[in-house]
N, C-alpha and C positions, 0 to 999 in steps of 0.2 A: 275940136272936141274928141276925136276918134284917136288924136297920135297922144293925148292926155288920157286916154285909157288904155292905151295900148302902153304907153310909159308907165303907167299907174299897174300895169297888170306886171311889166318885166322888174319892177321895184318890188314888186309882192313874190316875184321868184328869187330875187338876191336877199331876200329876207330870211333870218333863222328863223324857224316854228320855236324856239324857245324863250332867246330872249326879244324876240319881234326888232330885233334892228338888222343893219347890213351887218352881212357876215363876216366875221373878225377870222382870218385863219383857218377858212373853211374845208372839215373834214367829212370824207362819205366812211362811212358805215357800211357792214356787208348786205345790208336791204338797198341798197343806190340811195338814200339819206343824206343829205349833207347837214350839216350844223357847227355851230363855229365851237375850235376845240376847245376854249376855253368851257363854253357851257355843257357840253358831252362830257368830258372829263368829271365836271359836278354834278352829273345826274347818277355819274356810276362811279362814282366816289365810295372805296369800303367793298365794292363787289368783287367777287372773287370767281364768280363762275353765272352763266345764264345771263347775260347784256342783254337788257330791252332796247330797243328803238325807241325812242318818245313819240314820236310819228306813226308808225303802224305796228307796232309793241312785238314785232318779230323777233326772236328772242338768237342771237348771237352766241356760240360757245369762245368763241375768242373776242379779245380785246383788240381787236385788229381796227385801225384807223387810216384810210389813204387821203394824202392830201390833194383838194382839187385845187389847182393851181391856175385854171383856165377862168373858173367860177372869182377865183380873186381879181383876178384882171379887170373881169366885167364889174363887180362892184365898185374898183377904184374908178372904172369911166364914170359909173353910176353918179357917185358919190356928188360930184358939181352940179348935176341936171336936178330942176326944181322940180317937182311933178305941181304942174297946176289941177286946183281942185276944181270940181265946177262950181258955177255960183248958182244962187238956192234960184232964180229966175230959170236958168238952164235945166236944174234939176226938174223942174215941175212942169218943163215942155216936152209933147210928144216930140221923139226925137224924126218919127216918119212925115207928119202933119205939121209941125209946129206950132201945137196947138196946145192950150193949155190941159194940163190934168184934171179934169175935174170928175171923173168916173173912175167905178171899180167893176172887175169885171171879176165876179164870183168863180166863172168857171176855169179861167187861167188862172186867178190868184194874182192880176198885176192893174195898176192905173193904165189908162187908156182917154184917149181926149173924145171929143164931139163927136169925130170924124171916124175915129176908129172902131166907136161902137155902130154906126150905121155901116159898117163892113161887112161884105159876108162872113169874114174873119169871126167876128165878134155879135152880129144881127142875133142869131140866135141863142144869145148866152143871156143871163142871169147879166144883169149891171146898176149899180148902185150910184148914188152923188156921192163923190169921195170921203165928203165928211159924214155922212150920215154910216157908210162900211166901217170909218174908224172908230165911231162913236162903237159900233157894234163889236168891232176886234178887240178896241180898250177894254171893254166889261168882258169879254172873252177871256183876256190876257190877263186882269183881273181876280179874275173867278178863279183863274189856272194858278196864279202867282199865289193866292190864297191856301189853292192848297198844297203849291209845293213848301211853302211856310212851313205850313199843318205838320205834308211830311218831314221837313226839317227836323223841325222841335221834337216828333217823335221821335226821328232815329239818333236826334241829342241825347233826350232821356234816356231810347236805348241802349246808345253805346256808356250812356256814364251808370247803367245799371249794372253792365258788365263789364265795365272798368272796376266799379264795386265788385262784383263779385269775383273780378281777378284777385284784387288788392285780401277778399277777405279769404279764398282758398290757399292762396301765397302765406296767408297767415293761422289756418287752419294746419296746412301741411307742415309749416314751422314748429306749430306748436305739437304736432304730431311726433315728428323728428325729438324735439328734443322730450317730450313727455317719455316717447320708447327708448331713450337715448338715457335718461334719468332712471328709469325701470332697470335695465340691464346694471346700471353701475350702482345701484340699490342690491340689486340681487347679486352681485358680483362681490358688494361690500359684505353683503349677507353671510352666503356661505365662504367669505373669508373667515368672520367672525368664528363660523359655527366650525369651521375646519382647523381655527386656534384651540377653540375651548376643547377639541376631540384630542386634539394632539397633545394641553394641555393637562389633559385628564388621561390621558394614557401615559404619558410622562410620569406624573404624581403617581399612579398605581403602579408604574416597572420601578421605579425607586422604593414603596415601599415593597413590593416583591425583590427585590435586590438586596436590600437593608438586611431581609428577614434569611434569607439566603446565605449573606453574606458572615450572620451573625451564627448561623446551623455551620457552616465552612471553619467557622473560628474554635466555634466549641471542639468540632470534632480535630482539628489540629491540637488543640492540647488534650485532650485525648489519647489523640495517635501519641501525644510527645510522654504523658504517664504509663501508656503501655510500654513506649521502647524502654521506660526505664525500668519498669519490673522485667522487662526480659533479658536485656542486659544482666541485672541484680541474679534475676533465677541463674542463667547461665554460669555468672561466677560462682555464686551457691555450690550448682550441681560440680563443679569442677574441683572441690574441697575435698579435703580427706573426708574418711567416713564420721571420723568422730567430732572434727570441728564442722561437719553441715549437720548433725544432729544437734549438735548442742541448741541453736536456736530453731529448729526448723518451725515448731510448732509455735514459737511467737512470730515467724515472718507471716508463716500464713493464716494468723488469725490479721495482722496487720493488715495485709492485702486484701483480705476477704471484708475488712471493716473500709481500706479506701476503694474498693470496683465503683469503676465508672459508671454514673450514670446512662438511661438510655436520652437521646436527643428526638426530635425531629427528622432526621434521616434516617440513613439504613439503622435498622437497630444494631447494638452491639453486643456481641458473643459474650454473657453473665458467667461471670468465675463460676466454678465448679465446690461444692462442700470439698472442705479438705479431709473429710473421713473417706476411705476407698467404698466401703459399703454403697453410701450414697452416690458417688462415683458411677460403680456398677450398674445401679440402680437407675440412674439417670441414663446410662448408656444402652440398660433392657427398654427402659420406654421408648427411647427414640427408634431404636431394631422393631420394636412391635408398631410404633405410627408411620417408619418406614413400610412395611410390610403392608398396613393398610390401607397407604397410600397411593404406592404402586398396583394393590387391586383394584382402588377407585379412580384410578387416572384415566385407564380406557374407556371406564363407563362416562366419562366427565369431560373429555377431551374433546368429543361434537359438540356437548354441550356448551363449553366453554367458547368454543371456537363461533358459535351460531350468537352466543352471547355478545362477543366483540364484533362482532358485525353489525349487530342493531346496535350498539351502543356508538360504536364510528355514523350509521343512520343517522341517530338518535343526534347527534353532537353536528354533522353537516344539515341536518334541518335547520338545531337551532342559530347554526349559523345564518344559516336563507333566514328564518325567522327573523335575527336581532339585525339584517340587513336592510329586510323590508321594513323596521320598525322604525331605525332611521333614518331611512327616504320619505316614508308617509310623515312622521313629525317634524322633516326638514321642508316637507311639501307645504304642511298644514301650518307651519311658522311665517312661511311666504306667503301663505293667502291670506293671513290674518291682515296683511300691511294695507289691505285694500277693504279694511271696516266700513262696513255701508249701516246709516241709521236708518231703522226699519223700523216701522210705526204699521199699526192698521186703520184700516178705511173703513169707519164705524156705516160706511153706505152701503158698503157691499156684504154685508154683514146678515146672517141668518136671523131672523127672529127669535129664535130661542138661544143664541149666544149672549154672553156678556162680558163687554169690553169695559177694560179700566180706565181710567180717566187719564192717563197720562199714552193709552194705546200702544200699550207693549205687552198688555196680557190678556186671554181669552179665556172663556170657560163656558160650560154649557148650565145654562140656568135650567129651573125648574116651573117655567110656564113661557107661551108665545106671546112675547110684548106686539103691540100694536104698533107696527111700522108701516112705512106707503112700501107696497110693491109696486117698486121703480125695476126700470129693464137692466139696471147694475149689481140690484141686492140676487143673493141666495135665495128661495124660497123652500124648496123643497130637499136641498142640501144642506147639512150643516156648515157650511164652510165660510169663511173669511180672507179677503185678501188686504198687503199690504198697501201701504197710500204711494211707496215707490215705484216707480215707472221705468224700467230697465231697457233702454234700448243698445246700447255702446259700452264699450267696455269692462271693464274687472269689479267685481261685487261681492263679498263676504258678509255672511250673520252669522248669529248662534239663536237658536231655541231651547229652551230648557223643555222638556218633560217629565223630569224628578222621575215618580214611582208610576207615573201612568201607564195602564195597561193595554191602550188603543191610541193609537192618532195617526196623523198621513200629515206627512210635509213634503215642502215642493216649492214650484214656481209653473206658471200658468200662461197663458196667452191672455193678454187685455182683453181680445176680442173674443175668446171664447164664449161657448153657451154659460149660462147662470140658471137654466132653468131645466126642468125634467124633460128626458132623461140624463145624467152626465156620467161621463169613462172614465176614467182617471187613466188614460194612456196615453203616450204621445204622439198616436195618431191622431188624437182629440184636442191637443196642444195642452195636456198636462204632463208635467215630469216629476212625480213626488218615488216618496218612499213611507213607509207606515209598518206600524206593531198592532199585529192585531192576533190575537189565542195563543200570545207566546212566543209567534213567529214573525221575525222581522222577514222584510220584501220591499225589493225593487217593482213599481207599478208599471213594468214595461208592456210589449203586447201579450207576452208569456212571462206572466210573476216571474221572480227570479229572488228566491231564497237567499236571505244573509246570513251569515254566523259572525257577529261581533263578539271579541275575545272576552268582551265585560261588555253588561247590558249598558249601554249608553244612558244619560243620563240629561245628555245635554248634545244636540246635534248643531254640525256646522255645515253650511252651505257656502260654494265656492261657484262663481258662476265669471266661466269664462265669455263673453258673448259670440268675439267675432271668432273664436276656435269651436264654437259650439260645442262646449265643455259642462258639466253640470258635475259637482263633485261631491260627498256625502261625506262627513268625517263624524265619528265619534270622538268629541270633545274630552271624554273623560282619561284616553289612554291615546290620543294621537293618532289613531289608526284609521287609515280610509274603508269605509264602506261599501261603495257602489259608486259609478261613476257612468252618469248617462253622455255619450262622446259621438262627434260625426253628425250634432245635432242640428239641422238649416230652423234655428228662431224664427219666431214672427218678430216684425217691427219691434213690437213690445211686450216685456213679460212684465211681471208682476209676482209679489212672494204671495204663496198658499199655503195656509193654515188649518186644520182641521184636528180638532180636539178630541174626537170622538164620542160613543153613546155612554149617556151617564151611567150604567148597569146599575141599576140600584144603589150608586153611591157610591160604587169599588175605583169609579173611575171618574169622579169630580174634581178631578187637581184640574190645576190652568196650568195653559201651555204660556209658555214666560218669552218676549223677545230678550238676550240677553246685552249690556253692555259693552261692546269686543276689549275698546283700551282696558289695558291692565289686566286683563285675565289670561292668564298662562295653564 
């Protein structure tokens, strides 16, 4: 029985730990490892750096393999020796007493027969009837098996929750990619567009400025060609005897005095002179005397003039900055519009004394307090209203009409913000508006900040960048940006805010209008 576990023990050394047979080709490993090459090779199959052991998971920088060739030897003697098992009679006899098993001895953890619990070995231990210990290990083993189950199935669910949730960020991030990937080649299509029609439209106007040029160029060449021919004509004239250049002189020069050229569009042209000498004279004392007067008033006129062409080069590079910034801001405000958000109000959060339209795209301030539930969502002691939109992500445009009103505050808000007294309208409060109130338009920062729009607005657009923390303000009516609240960290969630203002006895009852974006240019 002893040389059958001693065989049974040197069989379990020529054995690979991986495929459990004798070993085919047996290689060591830089940990003293052996395994047959066939199976190491397929364990590090694809790896290129960092070789585990499979044995003691010692991690290898090289792919280094030595053959034990001593180790093959021994498995080939192996191979013909049968290892006897023992038989299940052998198995359940103490091997010191030979005596049957029929006790468990708690403290070592092992069967033990008759005789070897009345040992001092064993006298003072804990010892069971064999079957009465297994009855109690089965429901131990059991109970354990149970709940490695349990645990199973949970870390099933778990891995396939995060298998989900790989599968659905892989597709998140896709559509990420190609959402900003579509954006750019929109806005790339965009200002091709708008960089055709500029160049289109400058073309069309240097052609009709060339035309017109072209046509002032032409005029004055037959001009030039009428003049060389009266000077030519005079020349011969003057070169005549005296008495054949008198004979006509007074019909040439009523002739020529009836065709003088007209004056054109450019330089003006030098007006014949009356063919009497009087007027002649006469014409040549005016100009001696506007000469004369001229020259007095030059030095007086000459800073002047000089201070004049300076404001007026001013005057001309402003409006250049000007007509710059007008087409950045309407090329800006043409790009935000692509991103029209339908914006409705939340008849719940809504003041008591407003009143919304049934299709909630318009507000206005009524003339008594309807009976609402004060819920912790409504305005109560604010007039305001917010949208039913919920803005967490991404790009968002509207417009608001406020026609001829002479008060309101627009915006966007924090979900979570206060609703009830006192409220800031500041962005340390998590309000971002803008409002017209005595005339004077203003940004609601922590320090008001004064607007001058070029034309009272008429109709405001909101451009909300979210993950740039961008807030943008354009007047609708001329393209031109407003105020732009920037560098802003949102909450979660904003929401649009609305606020129509006090009804001043009627001066200021218009409703503030959400407007529809498509189609409106």
């Amino acid at each position: 029985m002893a040389a059958a576990n001693q065989l049974r023990s040197l069989k379990e050394e020529a054995t690979c730990s991986i495929c459990l047979e004798y070993f085919t080709d047996p290689v060591s490993v830089e940990c003293g490892h052996t395994f047959c090459l066939s199976c190491i090779t397929r364990c590090w199959e694809g790896l290129q750096t960092d070789f585990p052991c499979p044995q003691c998971r010692e991690i290898s920088q090289n792919k280094t393999l030595r053959p034990n060739r001593h180790l093959a030897n021994i498995v080939e003697i192996l191979k013909p020796l049968q290892v006897q098992s023992a038989t299940p009679e052998e198995a359940n006899m103490c091997r010191k007493h030979e005596e049957k098993l029929k006790l468990f001895c708690e403290d070592d953890q092992e069967p033990i027969c008759v005789v070897c619990s009345m040992s001092r070995d064993h006298k003072p231990h804990t010892v069971l009837p064999i079957l009465e210990a297994a009855q109690e290990y089965k429901e131990k083993f059991k109970s354990f098996l149970d709940c490695l189950k349990k645990e199973l199935e949970d870390t099933l669910e778990l891995h396939c929750k995060e298998e989900t949730k790989v599968t659905q960020q892989e597709a998140k991030f896709k559509s990420q990619r190609e959402q900003i990937t579509n954006e750019y080649v929109k806005l790339q299509q965009f200002l091709e567009q708008e960089k055709c029609r500029h160049l289109s439209n400058l073309e069309e106007e240097q052609k009709k400025s060339l035309q017109s040029i072209k046509e002032t160029v032409t005029k004055l060449e037959e001009q030039q060609f009428v003049l060389r021919s009266w000077i030519t004509e005079i020349e011969l004239k003057c070169q005549q005897q005296d008495v054949d250049l008198l004979k006509d002189a007074k019909t040439v020069l009523s002739r020529y005095e009836n065709m003088k050229p007209q004056q054109t569009d450019g330089d003006t042209l030098t007006e014949n002179k009356e063919e009497t000498d009087e007027e002649v004279e006469g014409v040549a004392e005016e100009e001696e005397e506007e000469a004369e007067e001229e020259a007095e008033e030059e030095g007086e006129e000459e800073d002047g003039e000089e201070e004049e062409e300076e404001e007026e080069e001013e005057e001309e590079e402003e409006k250049e900055v000007d007509l710059q910034i007008k087409i950045i801001e309407s090329l800006e405000w043409r790009w935000a519009r692509r991103f029209a958000a339908a914006v409705t109000l939340d008849p719940d959060t809504a003041n008591p004394w407003l009143i919304l339209s049934e299709d909630g795209r318009s507000v206005s301030r009524g003339d008594r307090d309807q009976d609402l539930p004060d819920t912790p969502q409504r305005f109560t002691k604010h007039i305001f209203v917010l949208g039913r939109e919920r803005l967490s992500s991404g790009r968002h445009y509207w417009e608001v009409e406020v026609g001829e009103k002479m008060a309101w505050i627009l915006g966007v808000c924090d979900e979570a913000a206060s609703r009830k007294w006192p409220i800031t309208l500041t962005p340390e409060d998590r309000y971002w508006t803008v409002g017209l109130s005595d005339d004077e338009y203003v940004a609601l920062t922590d320090s008001p900040i004064f607007l001058t729009p070029r034309v009272p607005p008429r109709a405001v657009g909101f451009f909300l960048d979210y993950e740039a923390g961008r807030l943008s303000v354009y007047n609708v009516d001329d393209r031109s940006l407003l105020f732009t609240f920037s560098g802003a960290s949102f909450p979660p969630t904003l929401r649009p805010f609305l606020c129509p203002g006090p009804k001043d006895e009627g001066r200021n009852a218009g409703a503030l209008r959400i407007l529809p974006v498509t189609g409106r240019e």
